[in-house]
Structure formats: structure tokens, C-alpha cells
C-alpha positions in Angstrom: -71.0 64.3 71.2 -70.8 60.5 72.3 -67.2 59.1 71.4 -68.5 55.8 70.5 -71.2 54.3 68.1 -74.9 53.7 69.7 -77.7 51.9 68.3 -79.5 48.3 68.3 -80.2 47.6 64.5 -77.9 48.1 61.6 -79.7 51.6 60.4 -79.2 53.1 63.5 -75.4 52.0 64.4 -74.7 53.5 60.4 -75.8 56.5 61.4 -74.2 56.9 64.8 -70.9 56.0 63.0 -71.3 58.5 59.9 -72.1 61.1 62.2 -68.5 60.3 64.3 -67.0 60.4 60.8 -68.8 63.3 59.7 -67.9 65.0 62.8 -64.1 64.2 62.6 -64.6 62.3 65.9 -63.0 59.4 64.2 -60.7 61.4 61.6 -59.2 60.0 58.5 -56.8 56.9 59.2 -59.1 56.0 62.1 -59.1 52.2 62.8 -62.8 51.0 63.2 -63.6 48.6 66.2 -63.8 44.9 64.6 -67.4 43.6 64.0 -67.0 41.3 66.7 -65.5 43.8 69.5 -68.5 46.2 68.5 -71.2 43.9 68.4 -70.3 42.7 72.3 -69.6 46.5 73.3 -73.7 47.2 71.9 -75.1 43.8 72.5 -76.0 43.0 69.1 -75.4 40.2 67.0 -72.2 40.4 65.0 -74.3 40.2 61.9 -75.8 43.4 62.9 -72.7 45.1 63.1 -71.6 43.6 59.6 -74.6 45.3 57.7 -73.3 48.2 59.5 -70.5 47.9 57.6 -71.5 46.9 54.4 -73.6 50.1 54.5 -70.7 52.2 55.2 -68.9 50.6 52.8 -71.6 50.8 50.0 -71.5 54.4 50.3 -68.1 55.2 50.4 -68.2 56.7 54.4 -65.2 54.3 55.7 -63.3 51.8 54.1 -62.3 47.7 54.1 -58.5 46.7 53.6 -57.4 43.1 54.7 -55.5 43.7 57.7 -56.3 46.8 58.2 -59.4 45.7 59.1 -62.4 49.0 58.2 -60.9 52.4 58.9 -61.9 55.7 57.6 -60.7 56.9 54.3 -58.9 60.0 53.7 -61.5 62.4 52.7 -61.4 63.6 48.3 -60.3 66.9 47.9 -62.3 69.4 45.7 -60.7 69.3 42.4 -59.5 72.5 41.2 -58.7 72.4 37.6 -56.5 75.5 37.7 -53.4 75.2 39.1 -51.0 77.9 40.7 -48.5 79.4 38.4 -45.6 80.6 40.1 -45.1 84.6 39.1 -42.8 85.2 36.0 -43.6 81.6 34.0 -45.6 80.7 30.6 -48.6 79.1 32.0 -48.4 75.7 29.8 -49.9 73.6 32.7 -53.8 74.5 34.2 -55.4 73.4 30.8 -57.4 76.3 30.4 -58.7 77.1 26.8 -57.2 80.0 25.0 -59.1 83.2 26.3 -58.1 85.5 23.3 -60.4 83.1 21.2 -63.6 83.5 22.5 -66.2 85.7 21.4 -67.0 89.1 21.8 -69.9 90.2 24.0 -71.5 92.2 22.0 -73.7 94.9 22.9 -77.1 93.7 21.4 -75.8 90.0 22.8 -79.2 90.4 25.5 -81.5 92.4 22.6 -85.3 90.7 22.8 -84.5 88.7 26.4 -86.3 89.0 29.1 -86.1 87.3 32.4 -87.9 84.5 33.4 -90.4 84.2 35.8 -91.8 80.7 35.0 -91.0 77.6 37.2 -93.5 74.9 35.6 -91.5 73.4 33.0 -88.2 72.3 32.1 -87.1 75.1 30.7 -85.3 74.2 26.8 -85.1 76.8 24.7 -87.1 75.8 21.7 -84.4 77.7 19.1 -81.3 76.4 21.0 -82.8 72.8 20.7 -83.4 73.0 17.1 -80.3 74.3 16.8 -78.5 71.6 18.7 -80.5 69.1 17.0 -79.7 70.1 13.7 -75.6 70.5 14.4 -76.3 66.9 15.8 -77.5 65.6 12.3 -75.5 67.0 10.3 -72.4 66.7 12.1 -72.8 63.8 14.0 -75.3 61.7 12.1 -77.2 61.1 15.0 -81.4 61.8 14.5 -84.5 61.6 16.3 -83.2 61.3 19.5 -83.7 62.3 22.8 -81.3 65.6 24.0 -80.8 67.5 27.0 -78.9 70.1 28.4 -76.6 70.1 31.6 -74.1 71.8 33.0 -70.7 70.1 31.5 -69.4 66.8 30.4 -68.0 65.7 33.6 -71.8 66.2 34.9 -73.0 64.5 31.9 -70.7 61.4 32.7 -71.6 61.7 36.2 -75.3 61.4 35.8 -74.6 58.7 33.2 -72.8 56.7 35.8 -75.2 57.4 38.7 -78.0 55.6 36.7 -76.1 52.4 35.5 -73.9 51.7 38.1 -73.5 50.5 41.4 -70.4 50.6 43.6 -67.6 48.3 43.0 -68.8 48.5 39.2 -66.1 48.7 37.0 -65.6 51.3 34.3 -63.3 51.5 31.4 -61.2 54.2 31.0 -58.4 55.3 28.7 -54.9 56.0 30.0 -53.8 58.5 29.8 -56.6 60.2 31.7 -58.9 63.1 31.2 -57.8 64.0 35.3 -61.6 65.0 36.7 -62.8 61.5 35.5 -60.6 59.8 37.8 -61.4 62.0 40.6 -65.1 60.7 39.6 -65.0 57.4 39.7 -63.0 57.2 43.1 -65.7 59.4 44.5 -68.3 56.8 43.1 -66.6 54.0 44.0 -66.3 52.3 40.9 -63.0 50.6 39.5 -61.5 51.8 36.8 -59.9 49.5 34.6 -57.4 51.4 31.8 -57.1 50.4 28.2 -53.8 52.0 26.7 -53.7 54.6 23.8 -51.9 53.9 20.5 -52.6 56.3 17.1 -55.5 54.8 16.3 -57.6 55.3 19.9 -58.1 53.3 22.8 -56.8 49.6 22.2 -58.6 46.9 22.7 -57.1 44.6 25.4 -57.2 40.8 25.2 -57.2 40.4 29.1 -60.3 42.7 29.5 -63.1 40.8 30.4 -65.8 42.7 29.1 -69.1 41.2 29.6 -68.0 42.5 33.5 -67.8 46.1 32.4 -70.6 48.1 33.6 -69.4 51.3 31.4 -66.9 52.5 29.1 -65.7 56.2 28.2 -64.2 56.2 24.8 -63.0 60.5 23.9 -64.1 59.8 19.9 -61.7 63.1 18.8 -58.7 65.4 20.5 -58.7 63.0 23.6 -57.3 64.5 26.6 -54.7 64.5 27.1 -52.4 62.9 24.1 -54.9 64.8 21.2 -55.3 61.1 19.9 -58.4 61.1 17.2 -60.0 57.6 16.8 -59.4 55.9 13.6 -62.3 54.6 11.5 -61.0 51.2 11.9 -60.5 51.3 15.6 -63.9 52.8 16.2 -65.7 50.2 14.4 -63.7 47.4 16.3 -64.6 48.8 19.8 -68.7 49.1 18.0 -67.8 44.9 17.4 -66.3 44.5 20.9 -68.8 46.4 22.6 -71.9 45.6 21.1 -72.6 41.9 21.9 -72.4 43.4 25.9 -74.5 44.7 28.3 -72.1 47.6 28.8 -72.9 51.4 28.9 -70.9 53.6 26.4 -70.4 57.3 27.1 -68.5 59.1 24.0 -66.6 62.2 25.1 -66.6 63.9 22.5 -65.9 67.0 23.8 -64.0 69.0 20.5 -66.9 68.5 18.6 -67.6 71.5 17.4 -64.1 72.7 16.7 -62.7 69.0 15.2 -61.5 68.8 12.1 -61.3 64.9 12.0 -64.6 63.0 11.2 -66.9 61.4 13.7 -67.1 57.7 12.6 -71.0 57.7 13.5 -73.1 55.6 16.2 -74.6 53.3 14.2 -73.1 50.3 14.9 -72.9 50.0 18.7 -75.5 47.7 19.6 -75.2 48.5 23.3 -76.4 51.6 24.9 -74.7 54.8 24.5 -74.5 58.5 25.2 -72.8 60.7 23.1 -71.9 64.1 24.8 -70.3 67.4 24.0 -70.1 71.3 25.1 -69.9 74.6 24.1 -66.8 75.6 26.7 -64.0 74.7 24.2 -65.2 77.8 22.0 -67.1 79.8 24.2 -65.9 79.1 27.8 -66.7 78.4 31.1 -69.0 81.4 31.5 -71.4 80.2 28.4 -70.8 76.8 29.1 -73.6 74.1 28.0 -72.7 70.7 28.0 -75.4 68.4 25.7 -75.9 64.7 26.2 -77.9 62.6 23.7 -78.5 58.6 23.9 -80.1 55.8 22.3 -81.8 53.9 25.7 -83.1 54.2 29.2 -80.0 56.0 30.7 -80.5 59.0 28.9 -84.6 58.8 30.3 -83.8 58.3 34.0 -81.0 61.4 33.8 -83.9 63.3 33.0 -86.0 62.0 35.3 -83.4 62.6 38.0 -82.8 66.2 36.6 -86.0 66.9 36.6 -86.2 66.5 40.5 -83.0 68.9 41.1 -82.0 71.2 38.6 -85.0 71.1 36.5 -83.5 73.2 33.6 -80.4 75.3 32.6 -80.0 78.8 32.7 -82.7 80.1 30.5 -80.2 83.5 30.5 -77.5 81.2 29.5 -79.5 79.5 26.8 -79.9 82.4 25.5 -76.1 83.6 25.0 -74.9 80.6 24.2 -76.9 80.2 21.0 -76.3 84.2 20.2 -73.0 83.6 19.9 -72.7 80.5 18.9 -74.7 81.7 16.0 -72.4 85.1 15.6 -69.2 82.8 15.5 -70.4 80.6 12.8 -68.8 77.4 11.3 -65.8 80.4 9.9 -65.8 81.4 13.7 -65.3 78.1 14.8 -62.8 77.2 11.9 -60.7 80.1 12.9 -60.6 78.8 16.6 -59.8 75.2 15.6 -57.0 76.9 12.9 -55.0 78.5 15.9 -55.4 75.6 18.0 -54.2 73.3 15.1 -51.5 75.9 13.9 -49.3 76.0 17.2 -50.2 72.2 18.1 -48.9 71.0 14.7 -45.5 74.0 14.7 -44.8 72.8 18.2 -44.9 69.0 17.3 -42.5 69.7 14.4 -40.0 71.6 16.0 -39.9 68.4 18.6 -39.6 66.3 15.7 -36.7 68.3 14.6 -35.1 67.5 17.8 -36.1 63.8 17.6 -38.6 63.9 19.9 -41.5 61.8 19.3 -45.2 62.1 21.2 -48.6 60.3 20.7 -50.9 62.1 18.9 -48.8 63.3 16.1 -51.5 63.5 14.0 -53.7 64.5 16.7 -56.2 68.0 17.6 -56.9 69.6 20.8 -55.0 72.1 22.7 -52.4 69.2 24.4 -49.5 67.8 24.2 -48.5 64.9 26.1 -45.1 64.3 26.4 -43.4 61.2 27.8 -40.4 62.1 30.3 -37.9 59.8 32.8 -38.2 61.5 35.3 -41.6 64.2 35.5 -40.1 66.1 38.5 -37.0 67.1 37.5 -38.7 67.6 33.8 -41.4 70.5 35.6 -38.6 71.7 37.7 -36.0 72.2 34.5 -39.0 73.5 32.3 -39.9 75.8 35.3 -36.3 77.2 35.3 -36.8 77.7 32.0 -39.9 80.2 32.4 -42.7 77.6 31.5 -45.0 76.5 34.0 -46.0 72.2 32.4 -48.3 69.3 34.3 -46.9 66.7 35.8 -48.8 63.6 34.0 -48.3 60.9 37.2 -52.4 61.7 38.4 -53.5 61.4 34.4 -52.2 57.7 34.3 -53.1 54.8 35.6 -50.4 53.1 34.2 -47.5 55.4 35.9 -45.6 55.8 33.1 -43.8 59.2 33.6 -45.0 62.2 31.3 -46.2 66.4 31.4 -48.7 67.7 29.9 -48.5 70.9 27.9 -51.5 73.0 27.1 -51.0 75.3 24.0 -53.7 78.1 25.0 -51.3 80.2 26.3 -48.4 79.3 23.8 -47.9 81.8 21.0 -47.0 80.6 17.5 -43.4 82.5 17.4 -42.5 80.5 20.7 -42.8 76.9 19.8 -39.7 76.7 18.8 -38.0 78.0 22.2 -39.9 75.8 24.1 -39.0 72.7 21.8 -35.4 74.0 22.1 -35.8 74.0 26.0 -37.6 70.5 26.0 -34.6 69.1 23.8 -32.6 70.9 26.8 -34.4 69.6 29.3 -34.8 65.5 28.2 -31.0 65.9 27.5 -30.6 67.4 31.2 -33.0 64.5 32.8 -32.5 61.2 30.7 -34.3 61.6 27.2 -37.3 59.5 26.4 -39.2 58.5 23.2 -42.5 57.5 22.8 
């Protein structure tokens, strides 16, 4: 392969250098030539060159830093959500819901099914959409809207973004983090600009320029990772704050189905939105559905877009996810929130009884965050301690030190030894309050 770019017009000297790139001719770290040394090395005008560039640039294949002139990037690495638990420790950190909570597969679970042969339609199960649409109304209060289904939230967001936003666009986030959103938007290209939790939800930030946000994920209830639940109050000011702008809001609202806070309704934002939720929180990965409803154009053109890939979901997993969806039942689903709620609340009261204070006190969810001096030494003491915790530095944009602790995996009679051997811990490594 040729070592150096080729081509006469901006298209074709793009190309040459994504396929170098692509390649890992030019690995990551690798200086590009400057406009003007490139432009007299093809015999083009620099302006050629530039649009080169400004391609690349657009679509995230190299990167522009001051004086470090265009160089290419360090390449994202797939996100794995499930970290590696060393061999002998509680596993408190990869985030995973509580597997002894979902449902049984029954033996008629695939009674009446048949597999599908059909390709000409989309695909929606008309019972699971009824279903949907009726948990939407009478949980949610939203009606007579558009829905459809897709794969999970982050795919959801993802789609959301894809359609409003162009590079460089900048998004509005809460810090802490849900982690895969962050990933995202650096994959995308967009900035994200963080707004800081308190008790009440995401606050609203005086220096935020607003009309100059493109988009804004707000988690309505059990927001990852503090458990933080939006208060009335706070919801309707971000529906005031919001509303007068051109700015698209996605509502993660991902506990849905096993919250036992309200959901302070839709009606007042002005502005676009999309409200999404899934099923993997109480059914799991394997019957995941992840459904997306909206009030504008956003929610059109995802289908549109889905329509040309995808075209539908599983028809098979349509199928199990409303059997036993049904089978659990709002008891099934109260006894699933219950635990959760049980050990979140036993664990946050036995820190208490140390004097240890976290966000989301009053919180759902199945996490803890947990504000630390040093996060290191905090996983590393917690570790010798047989738990297994997250380090919180990739969660927040803020850098404020903190772990994560996910509860699925905690039973009820140890919350107590692992408040005892946080205590320990913040002792051993400089003890911090929230």
C-alpha cells in the first residue's frame, strides 16, 4: 500500500488518508503532514487539502489540536460493561442487575408461537404494543403517541442523537455519568457539557448557555449512578428552562417499570422530547426491549432510519418479553423493586450509622455512589476486604473522586460488613462526606 496520501480533489485525498488510517499505515499519535506541505507534495491548492481535513475531522477519522497541528486519534475501545472480578471477591462493581430476580422460563413460555417467515413489514407485535401503550398511559401519562421498539436505551439515545445532531454539537449531561453515554458522545463527536446532581435532580446552571444546546439527557428516576429521583419542583423548572429552546430532550427513564417514585409527567416541556425505557432492569439482557416514544420529528426520522437497517425487533423476543412481563405482574415487579429497595436503603443506614453520607439518600436503583479521597487506594482497601467496587473517575466529568457500588450481588445480612469495612476503609484513606 502507498505510504503517502494520492489524489487531486478533496474527496479523493479523504479517502486515500482514511484508508492509511484504516490500515494502521499512520497509527494512532501519527502527526499529519500540514495543509500547506501536502498541498505542494500533490499539487493542489492548499484549500484542497483543508476540505480534506475538515472532512476527516467532521467524521471523527483524525483529529485538530493547536500545536499539534491534525494527527490521528487514539482509536475508542469497545465498551464492555462487565468488568473482571478478581477470583475470591463480592462482585459490587460490573453493574449487572441481580440475576436471582428475574423470571422463570417457564415451560409453556413459547406455547401458540411460531416462527416467522415474513420480511414485508415492520414487524410490532400488535399485543406487546397495546400492552406498552397502555403501561405508557397509565404510568407515565403519556397518550396517543408515536412508539417503537429498539434494542436498548443507549440505542435509543443513539438514534436520538444521530438525527438532531451534528458534530461539535453540544449535549447536556448529568455528572455523575451513566458510563456508556459518555463513551457515546465521544464516539459522535459531540461535547458534553455536565450539570451537577444535588437531591432534587440535575441542577440548573447559571453559566449554561442554553439556546446552544443541541440536546439534553435528564434520568427522570434511580439515575445512574447516585439513585437520585427528580423532585417535582426540579422537573418542572428544567420543563421552564427547557421549553422556550430549540433543544432536544431525551428522558432516561430507565427504572420505569420497577420505580416507586412518581414520574412528574411530559406535559410541560415545550421542546421536543423522547421519553425512553426497557425491560432489562426486570427481565435482563436476554429479553431485553428498550421502547422510545416522542412528541416531534425525531422520533419519525428514527423510524425512518430503522426502517432501512433493522426493520423490526425480534418477533421471538417480542413474544417472551410480553409473556413474562405479563407472568410477573405489577406484584412481580413490586417484589423486584422491594429487594432492590430493601438492601439499597439497609446499606445506606448502616453508612449513616458510621457517619457516612452519599447522594441519593432518598434515592432507588441498584447503586450507590459513594464519594472517596482517594478512589485507588479506596478499590484497593475494599478489594483486600473481599469486595470487588468501581472506581467512579470515568463516570464524572467533574473528577471528583468516588466508587460505585452495585447492590445486585449484595445480600441483605451483609450490608452491614460492608458499611463496617467502608467506615474502615475512608478511615484508612482520608474520610470524605458528601
Amino acid at each position: 500500500m502507498e505510504l503517502k496520501p494520492k489524489g487531486s480533489t478533496a474527496v479523493n485525498i479523504a479517502q486515500s488518508i482514511s484508508s492509511l488510517i484504516r490500515e494502521e499505515v499512520w497509527p494512532a499519535g501519527h502527526r499529519l503532514p500540514t495543509v500547506r506541505h501536502l498541498a505542494s507534495e500533490l499539487g493542489v491548492n492548499p484549500n484542497t487539502v483543508s476540505a480534506a481535513y475538515k472532512q476527516l475531522r467532521d467524521a471523527g477519522i483524525i483529529a485538530t489540536d493547536g500545536r499539534r497541528g491534525s494527527f490521528v486519534p487514539e482509536k475508542t475501545e469497545i465498551l464492555h460493561t462487565e468488568s473482571a472480578i478478581p477470583q475470591g471477591l463480592t462482585d459490587l462493581a460490573s453493574g449487572n442487575v441481580d440475576k436471582r430476580l428475574l423470571p422463570e422460563l417457564l415451560p409453556d413460555l413459547l406455547d401458540g408461537y411460531h416462527l416467522a417467515a415474513d420480511v414485508g413489514n415492520h414487524g410490532d407485535n400488535p399485543e406487546l404494543m397495546a400492552f406498552i401503550r397502555n403501561w405508557l398511559a397509565e404510568n407515565i401519562g403519556i397518550r396517543d403517541k408515536d412508539v417503537m421498539l429498539l434494542s436498548g436505551s443507549l440505542d435509543i439515545i443513539e438514534r436520538a442523537l444521530n438525527q438532531r445532531c451534528m458534530p461539535g454539537d453540544r449535549v447536556l449531561v448529568e455528572t455523575p455519568c451513566w458510563l456508556p453515554l459518555l463513551a457515546l458522545l465521544e464516539n459522535l463527536r459531540l461535547e458534553a457539557v455536565p450539570v451537577e446532581m444535588d437531591e432534587d435532580g440535575a441542577i440548573i446552571a447559571s453559566q449554561v448557555d442554553f439556546s446552544r444546546i443541541a440536546a439534553a439527557v435528564l434520568t427522570a428516576r434511580a439515575h445512574s449512578p447516585t439513585g437520585i429521583c427528580y423532585s417535582k419542583t426540579r422537573w418542572q423548572a428544567w420543563q421552564r428552562t427547557l421549553s422556550p429552546h430549540n433543544t432536544l430532550l431525551i428522558v432516561d427513564d430507565h427504572w420505569g417499570p420497577l420505580s416507586r417514585h412518581p414520574f412528574h409527567g411530559m406535559d410541560g416541556f415545550q421542546n421536543e422530547w423522547i421519553y425512553s425505557t426497557s425491560t432489562s432492569k426486570f427481565l435482563g439482557t436476554d429479553a431485553r426491549i428498550a421502547i422510545a416514544t416522542g412528541n416531534g420529528n425525531t422520533l419519525k426520522a428514527m423510524k425512518k432510519r430503522f426502517s432501512l437497517g433493522p426493520r423490526w425487533i425480534s418477533k421471538l423476543l417480542q413474544h417472551i418479553t410480553l409473556k413474562l412481563w405479563r407472568q410477573l405482574g405489577s406484584d412481580g415487579l413490586n417484589a423486584i423493586s422491594e429487594s432492590y429497595q430493601a438492601r439499597r436503603d439497609h446499606l445506606i443506614n448502616c453508612l449513616l450509622q458510621h457517619g457516612i453520607h452519599i447522594p441519593g439518600k432518598h434515592g432507588e436503583g441498584q447503586h450507590i455512589w459513594l464519594p472517596v479521597r482517594n478512589e485507588s487506594q479506596a478499590v484497593q482497601f475494599l478489594a483486600a476486604r473481599g469486595w470487588a467496587v468501581q472506581s467512579g473517575a470515568s463516570f464524572n466529568l467533574t473528577k471528583q473522586p468516588a466508587v460505585r457500588i452495585t447492590i445486585g450481588n449484595l445480600d441483605f445480612e451483609d450490608c452491614a460488613v460492608l458499611a463496617d469495612d467502608i467506615a474502615y476503609t475512608l478511615n484508612a484513606v482520608g474520610k470524605t462526606f458528601y
